[in-house]
C-alpha positions in Angstrom: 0.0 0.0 0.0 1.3 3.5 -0.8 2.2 5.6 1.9 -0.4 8.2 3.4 2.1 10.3 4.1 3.1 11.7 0.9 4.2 15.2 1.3 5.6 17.9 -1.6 9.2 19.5 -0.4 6.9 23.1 -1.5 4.4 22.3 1.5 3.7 24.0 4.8 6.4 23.4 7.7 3.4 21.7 9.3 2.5 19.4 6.9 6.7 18.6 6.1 7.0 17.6 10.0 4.1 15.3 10.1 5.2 12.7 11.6 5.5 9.5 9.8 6.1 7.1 12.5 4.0 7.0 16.2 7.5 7.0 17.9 7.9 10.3 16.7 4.3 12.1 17.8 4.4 14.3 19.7 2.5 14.6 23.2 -0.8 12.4 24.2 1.1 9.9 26.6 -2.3 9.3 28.3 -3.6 7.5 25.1 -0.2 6.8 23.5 2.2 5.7 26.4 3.1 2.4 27.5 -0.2 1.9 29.2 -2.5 4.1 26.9 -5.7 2.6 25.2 -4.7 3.5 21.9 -1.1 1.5 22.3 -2.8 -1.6 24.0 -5.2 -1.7 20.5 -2.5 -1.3 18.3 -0.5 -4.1 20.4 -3.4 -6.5 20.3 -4.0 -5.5 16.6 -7.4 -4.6 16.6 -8.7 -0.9 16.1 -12.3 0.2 17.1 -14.2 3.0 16.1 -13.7 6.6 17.6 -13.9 9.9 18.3 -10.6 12.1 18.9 -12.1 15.2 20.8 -9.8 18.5 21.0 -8.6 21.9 20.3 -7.1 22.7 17.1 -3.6 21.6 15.8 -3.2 18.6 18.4 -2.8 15.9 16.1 -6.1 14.0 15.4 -5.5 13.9 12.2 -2.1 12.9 12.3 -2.9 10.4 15.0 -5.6 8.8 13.0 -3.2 8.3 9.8 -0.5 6.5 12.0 -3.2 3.9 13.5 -3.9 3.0 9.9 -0.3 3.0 9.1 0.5 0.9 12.1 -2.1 -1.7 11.1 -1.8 -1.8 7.5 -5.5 -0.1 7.1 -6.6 1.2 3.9 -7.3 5.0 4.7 -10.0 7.5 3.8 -10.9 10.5 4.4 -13.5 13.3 4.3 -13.8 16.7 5.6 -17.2 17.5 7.0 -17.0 20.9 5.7 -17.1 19.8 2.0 -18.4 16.1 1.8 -22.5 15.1 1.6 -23.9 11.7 1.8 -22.8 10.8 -1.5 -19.4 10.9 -0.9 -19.8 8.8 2.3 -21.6 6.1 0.7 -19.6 5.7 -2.0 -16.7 5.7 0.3 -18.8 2.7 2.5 -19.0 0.9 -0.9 -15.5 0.5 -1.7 -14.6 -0.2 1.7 -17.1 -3.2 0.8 -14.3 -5.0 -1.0 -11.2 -3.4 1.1 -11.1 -5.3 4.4 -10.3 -3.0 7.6 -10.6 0.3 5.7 -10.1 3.6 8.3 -12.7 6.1 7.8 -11.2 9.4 8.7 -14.0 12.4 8.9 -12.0 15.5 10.0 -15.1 18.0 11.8 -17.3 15.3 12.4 -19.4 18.1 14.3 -20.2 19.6 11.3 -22.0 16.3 9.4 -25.5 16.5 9.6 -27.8 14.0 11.4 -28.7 12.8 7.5 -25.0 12.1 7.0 -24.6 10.6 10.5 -27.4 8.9 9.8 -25.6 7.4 6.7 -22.4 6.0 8.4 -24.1 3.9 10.9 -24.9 0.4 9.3 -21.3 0.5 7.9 -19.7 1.0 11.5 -22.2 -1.2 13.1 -21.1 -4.2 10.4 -17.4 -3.4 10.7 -17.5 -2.5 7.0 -15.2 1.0 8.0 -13.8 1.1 11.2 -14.5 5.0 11.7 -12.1 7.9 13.6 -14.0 10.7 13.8 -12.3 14.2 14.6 -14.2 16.9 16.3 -13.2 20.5 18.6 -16.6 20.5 20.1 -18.4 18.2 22.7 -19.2 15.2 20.7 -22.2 14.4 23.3 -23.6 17.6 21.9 -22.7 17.0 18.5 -22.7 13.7 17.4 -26.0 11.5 17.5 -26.1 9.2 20.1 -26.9 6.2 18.0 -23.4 6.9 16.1 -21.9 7.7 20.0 -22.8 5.2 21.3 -20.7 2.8 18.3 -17.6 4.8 19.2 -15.0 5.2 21.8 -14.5 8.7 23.1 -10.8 10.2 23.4 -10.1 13.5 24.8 -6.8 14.6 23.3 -5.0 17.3 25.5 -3.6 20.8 24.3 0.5 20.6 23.5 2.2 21.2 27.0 5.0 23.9 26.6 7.5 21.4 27.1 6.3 19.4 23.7 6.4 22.5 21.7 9.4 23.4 22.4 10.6 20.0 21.6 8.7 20.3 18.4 10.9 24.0 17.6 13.7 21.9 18.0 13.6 19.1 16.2 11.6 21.1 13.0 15.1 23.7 13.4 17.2 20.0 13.4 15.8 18.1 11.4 13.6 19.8 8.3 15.5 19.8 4.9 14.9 23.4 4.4 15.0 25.1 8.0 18.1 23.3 8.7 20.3 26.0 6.2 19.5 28.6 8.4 21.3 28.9 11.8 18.8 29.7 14.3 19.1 31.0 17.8 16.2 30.2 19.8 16.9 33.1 22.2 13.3 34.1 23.3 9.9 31.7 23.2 7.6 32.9 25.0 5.7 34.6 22.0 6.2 31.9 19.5 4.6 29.3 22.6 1.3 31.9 23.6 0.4 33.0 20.4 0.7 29.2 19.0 -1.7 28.9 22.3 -0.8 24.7 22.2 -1.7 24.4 18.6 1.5 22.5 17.0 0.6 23.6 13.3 0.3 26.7 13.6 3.6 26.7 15.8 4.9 25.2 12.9 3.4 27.9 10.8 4.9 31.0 12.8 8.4 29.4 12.9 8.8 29.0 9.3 7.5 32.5 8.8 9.3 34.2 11.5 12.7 32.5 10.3 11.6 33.2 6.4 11.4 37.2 7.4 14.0 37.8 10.2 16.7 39.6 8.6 20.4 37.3 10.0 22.5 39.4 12.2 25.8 40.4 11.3 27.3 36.4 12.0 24.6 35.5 9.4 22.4 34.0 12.4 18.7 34.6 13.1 18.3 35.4 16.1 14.0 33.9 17.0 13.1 36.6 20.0 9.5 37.8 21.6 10.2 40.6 19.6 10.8 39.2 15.7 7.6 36.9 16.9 5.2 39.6 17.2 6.1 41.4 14.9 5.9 38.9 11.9 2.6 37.7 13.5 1.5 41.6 13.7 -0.7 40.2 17.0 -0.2 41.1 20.8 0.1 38.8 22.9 -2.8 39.4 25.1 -5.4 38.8 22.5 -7.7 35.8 23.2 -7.6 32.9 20.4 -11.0 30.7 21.4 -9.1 28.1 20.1 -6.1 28.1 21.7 -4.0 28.0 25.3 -6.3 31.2 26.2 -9.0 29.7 25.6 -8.9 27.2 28.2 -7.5 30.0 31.2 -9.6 32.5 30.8 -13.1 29.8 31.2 -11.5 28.5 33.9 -10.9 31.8 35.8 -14.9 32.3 34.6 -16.2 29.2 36.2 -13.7 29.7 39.6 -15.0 33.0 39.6 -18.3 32.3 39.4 -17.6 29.1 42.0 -15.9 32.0 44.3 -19.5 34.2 44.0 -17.2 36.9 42.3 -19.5 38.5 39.5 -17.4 41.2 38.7 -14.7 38.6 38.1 -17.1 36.1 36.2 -18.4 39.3 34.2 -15.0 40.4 32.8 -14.1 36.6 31.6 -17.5 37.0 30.3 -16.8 40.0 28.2 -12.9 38.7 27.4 -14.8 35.1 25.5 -17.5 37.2 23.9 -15.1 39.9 22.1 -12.9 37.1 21.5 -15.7 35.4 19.6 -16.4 32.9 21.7 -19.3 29.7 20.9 -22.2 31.3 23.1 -23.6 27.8 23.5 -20.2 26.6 24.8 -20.5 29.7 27.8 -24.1 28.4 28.4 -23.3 24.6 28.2 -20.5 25.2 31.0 -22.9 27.2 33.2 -25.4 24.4 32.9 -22.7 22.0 34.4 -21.9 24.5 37.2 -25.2 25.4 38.5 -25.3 21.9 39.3 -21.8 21.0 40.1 -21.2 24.1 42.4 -24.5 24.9 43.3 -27.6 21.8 43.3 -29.3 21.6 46.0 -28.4 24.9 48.0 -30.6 26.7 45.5 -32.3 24.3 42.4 -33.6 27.3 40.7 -30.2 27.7 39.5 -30.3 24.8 37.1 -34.0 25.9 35.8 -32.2 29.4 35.3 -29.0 27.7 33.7 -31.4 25.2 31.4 -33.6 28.3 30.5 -30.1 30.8 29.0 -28.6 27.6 27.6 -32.0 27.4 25.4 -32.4 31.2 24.5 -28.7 31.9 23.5 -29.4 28.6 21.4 -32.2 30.4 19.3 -31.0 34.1 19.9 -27.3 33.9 19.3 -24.8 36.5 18.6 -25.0 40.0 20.0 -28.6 39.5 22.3 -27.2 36.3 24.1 -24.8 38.8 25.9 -27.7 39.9 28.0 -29.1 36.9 28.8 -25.6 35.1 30.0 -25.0 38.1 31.9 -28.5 38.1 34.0 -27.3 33.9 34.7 -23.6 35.1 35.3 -24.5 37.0 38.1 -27.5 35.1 39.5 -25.0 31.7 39.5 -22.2 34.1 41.2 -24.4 35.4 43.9 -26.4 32.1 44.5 -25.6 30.2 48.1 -23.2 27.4 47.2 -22.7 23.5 47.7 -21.3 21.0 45.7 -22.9 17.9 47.9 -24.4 16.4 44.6 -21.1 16.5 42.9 -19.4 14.3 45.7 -22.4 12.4 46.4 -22.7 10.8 43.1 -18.4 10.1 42.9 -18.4 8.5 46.1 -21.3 6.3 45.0 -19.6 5.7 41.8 -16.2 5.2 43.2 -17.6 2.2 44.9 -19.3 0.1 41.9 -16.2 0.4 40.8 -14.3 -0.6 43.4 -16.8 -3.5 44.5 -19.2 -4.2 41.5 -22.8 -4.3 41.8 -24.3 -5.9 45.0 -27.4 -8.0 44.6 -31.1 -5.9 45.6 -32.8 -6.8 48.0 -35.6 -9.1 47.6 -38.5 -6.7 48.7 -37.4 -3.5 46.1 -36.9 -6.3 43.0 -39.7 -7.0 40.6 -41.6 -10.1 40.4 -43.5 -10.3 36.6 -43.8 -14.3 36.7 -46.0 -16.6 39.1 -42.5 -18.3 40.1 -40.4 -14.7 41.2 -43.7 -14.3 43.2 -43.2 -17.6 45.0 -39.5 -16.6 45.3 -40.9 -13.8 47.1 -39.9 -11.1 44.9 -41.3 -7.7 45.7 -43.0 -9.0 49.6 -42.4 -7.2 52.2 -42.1 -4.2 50.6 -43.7 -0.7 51.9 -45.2 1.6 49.7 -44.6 4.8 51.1 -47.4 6.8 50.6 -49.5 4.1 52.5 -47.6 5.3 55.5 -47.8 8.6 57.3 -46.3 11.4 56.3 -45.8 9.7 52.8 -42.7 7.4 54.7 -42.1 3.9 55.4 -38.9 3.1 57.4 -37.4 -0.1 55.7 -34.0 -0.9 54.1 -33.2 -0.1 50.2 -29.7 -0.6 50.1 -27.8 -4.1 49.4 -27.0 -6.0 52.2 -23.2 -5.1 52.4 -23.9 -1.3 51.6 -26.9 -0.6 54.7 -26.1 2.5 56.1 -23.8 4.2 54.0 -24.4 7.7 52.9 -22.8 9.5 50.0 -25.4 12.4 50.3 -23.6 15.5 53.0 -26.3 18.1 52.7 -24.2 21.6 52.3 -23.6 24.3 54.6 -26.9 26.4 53.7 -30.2 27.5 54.1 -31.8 24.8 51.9 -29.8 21.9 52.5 -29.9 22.3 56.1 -33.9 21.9 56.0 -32.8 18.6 53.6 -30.6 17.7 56.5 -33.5 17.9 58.7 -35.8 16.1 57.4 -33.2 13.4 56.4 -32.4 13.3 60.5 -36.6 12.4 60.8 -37.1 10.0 58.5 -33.8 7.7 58.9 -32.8 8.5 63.2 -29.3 7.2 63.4 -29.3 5.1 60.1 -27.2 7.5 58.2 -26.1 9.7 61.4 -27.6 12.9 59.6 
């Protein structure tokens, strides 16, 4: 098979220093490491269908050509930008007589539930084995019947440390940058404005050593300086898809965590002039008012639910209204993040211990014979009892009295904690 990697000496930095063998990509240890997922496939020689989730310039695309490289896979690919559901089905039908063919759809976000739609019997029957590519939620974005065929993998923005090793190796090792002496003597600027995107790194680099004038040795001398001005871009300016993007919404979540609104406001107004996905604000506020605020006040998840919906039929400039009303209401609200740690305790445990067996009284009994079992007796429906509660045991066995629920520190959970204290006495030692 030809290689995928075929690359004209004119092209891109970026596209010469794709790397051609996994040894040589660069970062994603979690999934590419001697323990990562995607290396334990690879070493068992089977692939499955995924999804690479992450910001831009990452190498999800890279990564998807070298696990079809590494296997041997015939390769194709579509960009959901261009492609319709013609040129997936044609695609599905010469995969038909190519066994193991890779189906690589770059912006998979982008496809329509039509052309979703489309790829599913194909990945269901092993027909394409499909890596999908997406910079946006893919619980949001792809349908779940198509989700729920794939693995998920969250691929992480290029540490500092990576890129630089990346500078240094393109300086080393590419045919063309290699004739000019370079003195790495600043990188701070090349690193923020690349904002942990490797190609367009790549893409400064070339252009800041192209249009450096040498000094008088005949060396160019890469500092803060030449940087910005070849990219003609301060450094402070937020990139929504870069290293920025990330700070600045988590200083807007800790802020609003904190019950700072002024603090929350101004990341507010930073991601909205930088151009910022509205629905990507209002998607992370929906999280919070339940992660950082649940039960201490509920109406913050109604409020959340209700912005998340309007920005999603308003958009761009009148959503800037309504996430500023849930900003401040989400800042200012009492706070407890009891739910949060509720549901990972209980969590932690299946997974520690598995599932325990339920108790006979809480499990159904549709058949004569689970009857006889005594399936179901013995149980108390509750609102035969007074005050609508029937003291009697609901957990497994080996699990009675634990608790995972702490009611927080307010108002509204301390009336929770009260009536908990009623209803159970000592069980729970509310």
């Amino acid at each position: 098979m030809a290689s995928l990697f075929d690359t004209p000496t004119a092209a891109p930095l970026a596209e010469r220093r794709r790397p051609r063998r996994l040894q040589d990509y660069a970062g994603q240890t979690h999934l590419l490491g001697e323990n990562g997922v995607l290396r334990r496939y690879l070493a068992a020689g089977r692939l499955p269908s995924l999804i690479l989730w992450g910001p831009p310039g990452v190498g999800k695309t890279t990564l998807a050509l070298l696990l079809a490289e590494e296997l041997k896979r015939p390769f194709a690919m579509l960009s959901a930008i261009n492609a319709g559901v013609k040129d997936v089905r044609e695609i599905i039908e010469r995969a038909k007589k190519q066994t193991g063919t890779v189906l690589f759809i770059d912006e998979i976000h982008r496809f329509s539930k039509a052309q979703q739609d489309a790829l599913l019997g194909a990945v269901e029957n092993g027909t394409v084995t499909l890596i999908g590519a997406t910079t946006e939620n893919p619980s949001f974005e792809v349908i779940p019947a198509l989700l729920s065929r794939c693995q998920v993998y969250t691929l992480e923005a290029l540490s500092a440390d990576t890129l630089r090793e990346i500078v240094r190796r393109a300086l080393a090792e590419d045919e063309m940058l290699r004739k000019i002496p370079v003195d790495v003597v600043e990188d701070h600027a090349l690193l923020a404005l690349s904002g942990g995107d490797a190609r367009k790194l790549l893409g400064l680099l070339e252009l800041v050593v192209q249009s450096t004038p040498p000094d008088a040795a005949g060396r160019v001398q890469l500092t803060d300086a030449a940087v910005q001005l070849t990219a003609q871009r301060p450094l402070a300016r937020y990139d929504k898809g870069g290293e920025m993007h990330y700070d600045v919404i988590s200083a807007f979540i800790k802020s609003i965590r904190g019950s700072d609104p002024n603090a929350a406001l101004y990341y507010l107004a930073v991601m909205l002039e930088g151009g910022e996905d509205v629905k990507f604000i209002a998607r992370r506020l929906l999280i919070l008012s339940s992660e950082d605020i649940g039960n201490a006040n509920p109406n913050a998840l109604l409020l959340a639910q209700s912005c998340f919906q309007a920005c999603t039929v308003i958009g761009i400039p009148e959503s800037d209204l309504i996430l500023s009303q849930t900003v401040i209401y989400l800042a200012t609200s009492p706070k407890s993040n009891a739910a949060y740690t509720a549901i990972r305790a209980a969590q932690a445990q299946v997974r520690a211990q598995g599932v325990h067996p339920v108790p006979v009284p809480l499990r159904n009994a549709p058949t004569k014979l689970l009857k006889e079992l005594g399936y179901g007796q013995a149980y108390q429906y509750s609102h035969n009892a007074a005050g609508n509660f029937a003291y009697q045991e609901f957990m497994p066995d080996a699990l009675s009295g634990t608790r995972y629920y702490d009611p927080g520190d307010n108002p509204a959970e301390a009336k929770i904690r009260e009536r908990l204290r009623e209803w159970w006495q000592e069980k729970y030692a509310y």
